[in-house]
C-alpha atoms as one frame of an Amber mdcrd trajectory, in Angstrom:
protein
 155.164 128.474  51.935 157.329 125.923  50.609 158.405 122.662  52.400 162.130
 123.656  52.293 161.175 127.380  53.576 159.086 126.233  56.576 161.619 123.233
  57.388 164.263 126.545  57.675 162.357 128.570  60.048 161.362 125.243  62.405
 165.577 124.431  62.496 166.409 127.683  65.122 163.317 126.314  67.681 164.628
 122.804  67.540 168.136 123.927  68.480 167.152 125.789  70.873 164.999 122.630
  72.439 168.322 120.634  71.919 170.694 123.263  73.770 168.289 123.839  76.572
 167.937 119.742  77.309 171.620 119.643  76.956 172.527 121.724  79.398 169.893
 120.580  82.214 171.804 119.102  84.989 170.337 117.143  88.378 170.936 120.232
  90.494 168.133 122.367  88.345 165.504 119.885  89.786 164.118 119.949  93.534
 164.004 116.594  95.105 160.710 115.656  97.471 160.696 114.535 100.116 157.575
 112.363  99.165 157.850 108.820  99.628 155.767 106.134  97.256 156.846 103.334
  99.503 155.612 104.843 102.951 152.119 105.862 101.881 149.400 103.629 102.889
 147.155 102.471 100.356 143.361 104.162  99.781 141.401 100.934  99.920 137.526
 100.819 100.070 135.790  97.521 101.442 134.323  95.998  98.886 130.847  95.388
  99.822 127.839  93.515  98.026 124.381  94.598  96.885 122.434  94.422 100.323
 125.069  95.680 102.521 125.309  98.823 100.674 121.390  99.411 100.806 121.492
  98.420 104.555 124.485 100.957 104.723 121.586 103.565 103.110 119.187 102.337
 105.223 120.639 103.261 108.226 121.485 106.734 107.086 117.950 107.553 106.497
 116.639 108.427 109.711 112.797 108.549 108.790 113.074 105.301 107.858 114.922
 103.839 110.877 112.074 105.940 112.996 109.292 103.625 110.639 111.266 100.478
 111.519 111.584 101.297 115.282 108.008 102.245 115.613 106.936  99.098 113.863
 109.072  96.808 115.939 107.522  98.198 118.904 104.080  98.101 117.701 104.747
  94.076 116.765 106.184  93.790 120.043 102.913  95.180 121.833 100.470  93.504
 119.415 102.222  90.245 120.947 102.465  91.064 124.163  99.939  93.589 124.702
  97.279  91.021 125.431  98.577  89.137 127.550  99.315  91.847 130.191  95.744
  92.513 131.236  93.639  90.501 133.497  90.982  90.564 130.860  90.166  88.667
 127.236  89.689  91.155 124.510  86.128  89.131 124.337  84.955  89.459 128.538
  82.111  91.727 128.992  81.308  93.465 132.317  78.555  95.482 131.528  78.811
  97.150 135.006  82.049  98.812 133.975  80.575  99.806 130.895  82.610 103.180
 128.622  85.099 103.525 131.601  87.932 106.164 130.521  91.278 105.374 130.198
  93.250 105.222 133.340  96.704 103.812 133.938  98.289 103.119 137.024 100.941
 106.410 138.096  99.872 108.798 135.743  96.376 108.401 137.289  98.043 110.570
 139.736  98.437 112.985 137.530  95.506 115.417 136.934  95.467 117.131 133.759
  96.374 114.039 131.665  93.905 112.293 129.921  94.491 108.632 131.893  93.474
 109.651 135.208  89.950 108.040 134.686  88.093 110.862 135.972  84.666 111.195
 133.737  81.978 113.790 133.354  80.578 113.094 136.732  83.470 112.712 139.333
  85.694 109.662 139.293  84.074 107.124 136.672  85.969 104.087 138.457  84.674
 105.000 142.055  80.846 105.084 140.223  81.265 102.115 138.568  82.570 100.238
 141.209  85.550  99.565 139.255  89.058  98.454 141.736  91.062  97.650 138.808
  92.587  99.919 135.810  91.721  99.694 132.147  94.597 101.449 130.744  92.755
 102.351 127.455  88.989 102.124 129.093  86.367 100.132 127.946  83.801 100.172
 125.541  79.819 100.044 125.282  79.828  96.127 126.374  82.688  96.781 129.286
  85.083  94.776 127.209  88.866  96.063 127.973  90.000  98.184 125.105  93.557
  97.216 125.975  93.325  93.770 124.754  90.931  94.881 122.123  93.286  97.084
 120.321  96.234  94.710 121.063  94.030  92.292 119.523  92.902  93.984 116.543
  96.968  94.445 116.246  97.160  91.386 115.741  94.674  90.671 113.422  95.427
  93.339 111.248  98.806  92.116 110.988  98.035  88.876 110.429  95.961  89.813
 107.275  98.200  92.539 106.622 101.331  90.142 106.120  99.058  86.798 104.710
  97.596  88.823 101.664 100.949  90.212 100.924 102.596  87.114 100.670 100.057
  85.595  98.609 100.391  88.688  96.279 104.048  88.201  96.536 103.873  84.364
  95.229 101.218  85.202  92.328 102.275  88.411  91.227 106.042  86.971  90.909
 105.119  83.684  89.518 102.257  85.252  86.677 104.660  88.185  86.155 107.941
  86.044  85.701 106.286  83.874  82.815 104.979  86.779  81.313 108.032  88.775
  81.143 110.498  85.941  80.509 108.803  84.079  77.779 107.093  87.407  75.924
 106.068  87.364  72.384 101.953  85.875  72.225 102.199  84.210  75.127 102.603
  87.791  77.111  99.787  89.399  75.184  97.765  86.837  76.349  98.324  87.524
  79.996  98.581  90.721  79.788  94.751  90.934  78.069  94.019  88.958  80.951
  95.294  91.591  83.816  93.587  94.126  82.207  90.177  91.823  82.267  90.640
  92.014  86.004  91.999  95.436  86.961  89.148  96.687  84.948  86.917  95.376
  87.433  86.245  97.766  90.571  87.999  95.704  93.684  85.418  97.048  96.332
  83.087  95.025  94.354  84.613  91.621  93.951  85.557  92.341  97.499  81.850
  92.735  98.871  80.893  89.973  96.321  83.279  87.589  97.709  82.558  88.353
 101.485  78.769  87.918 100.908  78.931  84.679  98.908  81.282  82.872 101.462
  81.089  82.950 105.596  82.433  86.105 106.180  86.195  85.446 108.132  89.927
  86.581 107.733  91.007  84.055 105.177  87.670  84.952 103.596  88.737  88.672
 103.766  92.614  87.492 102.679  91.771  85.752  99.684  88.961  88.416  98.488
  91.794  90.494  98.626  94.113  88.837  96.758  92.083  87.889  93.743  93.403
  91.497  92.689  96.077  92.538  94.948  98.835  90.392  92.775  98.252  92.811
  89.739 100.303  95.297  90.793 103.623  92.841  91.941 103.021  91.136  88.619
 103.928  94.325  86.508 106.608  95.500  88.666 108.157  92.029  87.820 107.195
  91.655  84.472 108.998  94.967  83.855 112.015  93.787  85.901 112.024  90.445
  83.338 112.143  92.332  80.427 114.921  94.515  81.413 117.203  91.609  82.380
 116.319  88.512  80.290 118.673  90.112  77.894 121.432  90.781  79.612 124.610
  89.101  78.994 124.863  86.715  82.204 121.244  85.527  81.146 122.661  85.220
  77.330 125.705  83.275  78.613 123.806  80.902  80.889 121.361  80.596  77.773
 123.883  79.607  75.676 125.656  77.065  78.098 122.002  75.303  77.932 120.573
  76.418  81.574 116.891  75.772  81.460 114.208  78.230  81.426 113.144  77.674
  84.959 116.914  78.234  86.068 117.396  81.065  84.239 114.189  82.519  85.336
 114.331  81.562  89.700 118.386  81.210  89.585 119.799  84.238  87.289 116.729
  86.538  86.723 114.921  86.250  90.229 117.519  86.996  92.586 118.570  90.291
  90.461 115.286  91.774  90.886 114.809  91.376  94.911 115.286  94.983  95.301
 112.240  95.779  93.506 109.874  92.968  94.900 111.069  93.727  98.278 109.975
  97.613  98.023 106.566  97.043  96.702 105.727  94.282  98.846 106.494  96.529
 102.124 103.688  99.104 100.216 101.567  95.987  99.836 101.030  95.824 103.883
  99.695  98.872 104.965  97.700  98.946 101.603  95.762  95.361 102.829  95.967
  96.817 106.389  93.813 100.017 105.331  91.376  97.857 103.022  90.957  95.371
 105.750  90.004  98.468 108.148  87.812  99.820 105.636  85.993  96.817 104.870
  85.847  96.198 109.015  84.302  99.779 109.073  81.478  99.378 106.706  80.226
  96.029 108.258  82.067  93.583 106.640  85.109  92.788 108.288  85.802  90.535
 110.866  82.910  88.946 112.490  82.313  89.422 116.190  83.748  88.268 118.770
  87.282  88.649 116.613  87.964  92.415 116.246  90.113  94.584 114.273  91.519
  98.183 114.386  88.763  98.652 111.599  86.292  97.174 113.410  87.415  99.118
 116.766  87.089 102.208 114.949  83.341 101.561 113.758  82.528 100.650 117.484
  84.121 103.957 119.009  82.711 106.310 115.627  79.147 105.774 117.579  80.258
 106.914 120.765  82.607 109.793 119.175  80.355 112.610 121.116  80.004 110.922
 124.549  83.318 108.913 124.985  86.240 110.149 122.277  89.218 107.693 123.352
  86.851 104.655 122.244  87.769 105.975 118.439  90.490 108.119 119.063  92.996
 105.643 120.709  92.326 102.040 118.140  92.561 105.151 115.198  95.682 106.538
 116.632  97.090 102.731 116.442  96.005 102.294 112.863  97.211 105.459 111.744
 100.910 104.994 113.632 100.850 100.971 112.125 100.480 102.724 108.523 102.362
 106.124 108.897 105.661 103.263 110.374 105.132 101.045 106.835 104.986 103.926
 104.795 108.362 105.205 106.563 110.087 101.956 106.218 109.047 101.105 102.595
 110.571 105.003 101.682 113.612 104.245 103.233 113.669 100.920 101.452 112.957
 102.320  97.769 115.500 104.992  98.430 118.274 102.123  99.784 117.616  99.997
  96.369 117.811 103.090  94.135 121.167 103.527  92.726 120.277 107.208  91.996
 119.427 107.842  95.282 122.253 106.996  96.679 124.835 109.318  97.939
C-alpha cells in the first residue's frame, strides 16, 4: 500500500473525529456534584523506625503475654523475698519438707496448698503456726524466698553475661565488618579457633580453676557467648558500610570511629536488640544446667538450677520441692522466648503487615 493510498483511506476517520468534537456542546456532559475543595485530605502520621515496631509489638499478642509475664516475674523476684518472715538461707530442721500451704486457699481442700501431707495435717505434726506458701525443703529452709531468690540470681547472671556479650560481640564484630579485607580474615580465623572448642568444657575448666561464684560463672560464660552477637553484627557491617549515607559521610572526611558508632551502629539496633533478648534465657538455661550438675552457685546462694537439683532427690517423696522452682524456670524462659519473637517479628520489615 502506497503512502498516498493509505493517507486516503485515514482522511474519512479523521473527519469524522473532527465533526464529532465539533459538535460536542456543555449540555452532552453530566456535571458532579463532587467537590475537590471539601474533601479532607488522606494523611498518615509519619512515624519513625521504633514507633512502628512498638506499633507491631503491641499487635502481637504472644509477645505482649511474654512481656507481661516477665514483668511480673521481675516484680516477684524483687519483692518476693522480702514478704516472708524467713531468709532464703534460715534452717529449721523441725519444719523440715513441709508442703505448700498458703493462707485462704488452705481452706480449700482439693488444691494442692492446703498443707495437708501423707499423714494428716503436716503443719499440725510439725508443730508448724506459720505458712510456707511454697513449703520447705530437706533443711526447713522456706522455698518461698528460695525460689524468689534463685529469681534473682538467675536474672542477675542472666542480664550480666548478656551485656558483656553485647559489648564484645559488637565491638569485635564492628571492626571486623567495617574494616574487612586481611584484617577480617584474621578475626574471623580467630572465632572459628574458639567456637571450635566445646563451651561445656571451657565452662567446667574455668569454674574448677577459679573459686567457683556468679561472676566466676558470668565470665566462663562469656569467653564464648560473644561469638554469636559478633556475626550478627559483622553481617549487619557489611551490608551497610556501603551504603550511600556511609559513602557521603566518608567522603565529607568523618572518621572511622564515627562512621562506625555514629552512622553504622545506630542502623543496626534492630538486630542487636533481637539477639540479645535470645541471649538471656540462653545464659539463664546454661547457668541452671551448670547449677544442676554441681557447679553452679555455691551454697548458701541458690539458683532455680540449683533449686531444681535439691528437689530432683526428693521427686518421689515431696514433688513441689522440683516441681514449683522448675515451673519458675520454665515460665522465666517460655516469657523471653515470647518477647524476643515478638521483637524479631516487630524489626522485620517482611513481617510486617
Amino acid at each position: 500500500m502506497t503512502k498516498d493510498k493509505f493517507n486516503d483511506e485515514m482522511e474519512p476517520s479523521n473527519a469524522v473525529m473532527t465533526h464529532t468534537a465539533e459538535t460536542l456542546t456543555e449540555s452532552d456532559f453530566v456535571r458532579s456534584d463532587y467537590d475537590i475543595e471539601k474533601e479532607p485530605e488522606m494523611q498518615r502520621e509519619s512515624k519513625s523506625f521504633w514507633q512502628d515496631a512498638w506499633l507491631q509489638l503491641k499487635q502481637n499478642k504472644l509477645a505482649i503475654v511474654g512481656l507481661i509475664g516477665l514483668v511480673l516475674i521481675i516484680i516477684l523476684a524483687l519483692v518476693g523475698p522480702l514478704l516472708s518472715n524467713h531468709t532464703y538461707e534460715e534452717q529449721n530442721i523441725e519444719h523440715r519438707n513441709l508442703p505448700a500451704k498458703v493462707p485462704v486457699l488452705d481452706k480449700v481442700p482439693f488444691l494442692p496448698f492446703n498443707g495437708e501431707g501423707t499423714e494428716g495435717d503436716a503443719y499440725e505434726a510439725a508443730g508448724a503456726k506459720e505458712n510456707y506458701w511454697f513449703g520447705t525443703d530437706q533443711l526447713g529452709r522456706d522455698l518461698w524466698s528460695r525460689t524468689w531468690q534463685g529469681a534473682q540470681v538467675s536474672l542477675f547472671i542472666g542480664v550480666i553475661a548478656a551485656l558483656l556479650d553485647i559489648f564484645i560481640g559488637v565491638v569485635y564484630g564492628a571492626i571486623s565488618g567495617f574494616f574487612g579485607g586481611r584484617l577480617d580474615d584474621i578475626m574471623q580465623r580467630i572465632i572459628e579457633i574458639i567456637a571450635s572448642i566445646p563451651n561445656l568444657i571451657i565452662v567446667i575448666l574455668f569454674v574448677l580453676i577459679f573459686e567457683p561464684s556468679i561472676w566466676t560463672i558470668i565470665l566462663a560464660m562469656s569467653i564464648t557467648g560473644w561469638i554469636g552477637m559478633s556475626r550478627v553484627v559483622r553481617g549487619e557491617f557489611l551490608k551497610l558500610k556501603n551504603q550511600e549515607f556511609v559513602l557521603a559521610s566518608r567522603t565529607l572526611g568523618t572518621s572511622n570511629m564515627k562512621q562506625i558508632f555514629k552512622h553504622i551502629l545506630p542502623n543496626a539496633l534492630g538486630p542487636i536488640v533481637v539477639t540479645s533478648m535470645f541471649t538471656v534465657p540462653n545464659a539463664i538455661f546454661f547457668e541452671a544446667f551448670l547449677s544442676f550438675i554441681g557447679i553452679g552457685v555455691p551454697a548458701p546462694r541458690t539458683s532455680l538450677g540449683s533449686l531444681v537439683n535439691d528437689g530432683r532427690q526428693m521427686l518421689l517423696i515431696h514433688p513441689h520441692e522440683l516441681f514449683i522452682p522448675a515451673a519458675i524456670l520454665s515460665l522465666l524462659i517460655l516469657f523471653f522466648y515470647l518477647f524476643s519473637d515478638g521483637l524479631r517479628d516487630a524489626f522485620d520489615p517482611k513481617m510486617r503487615k
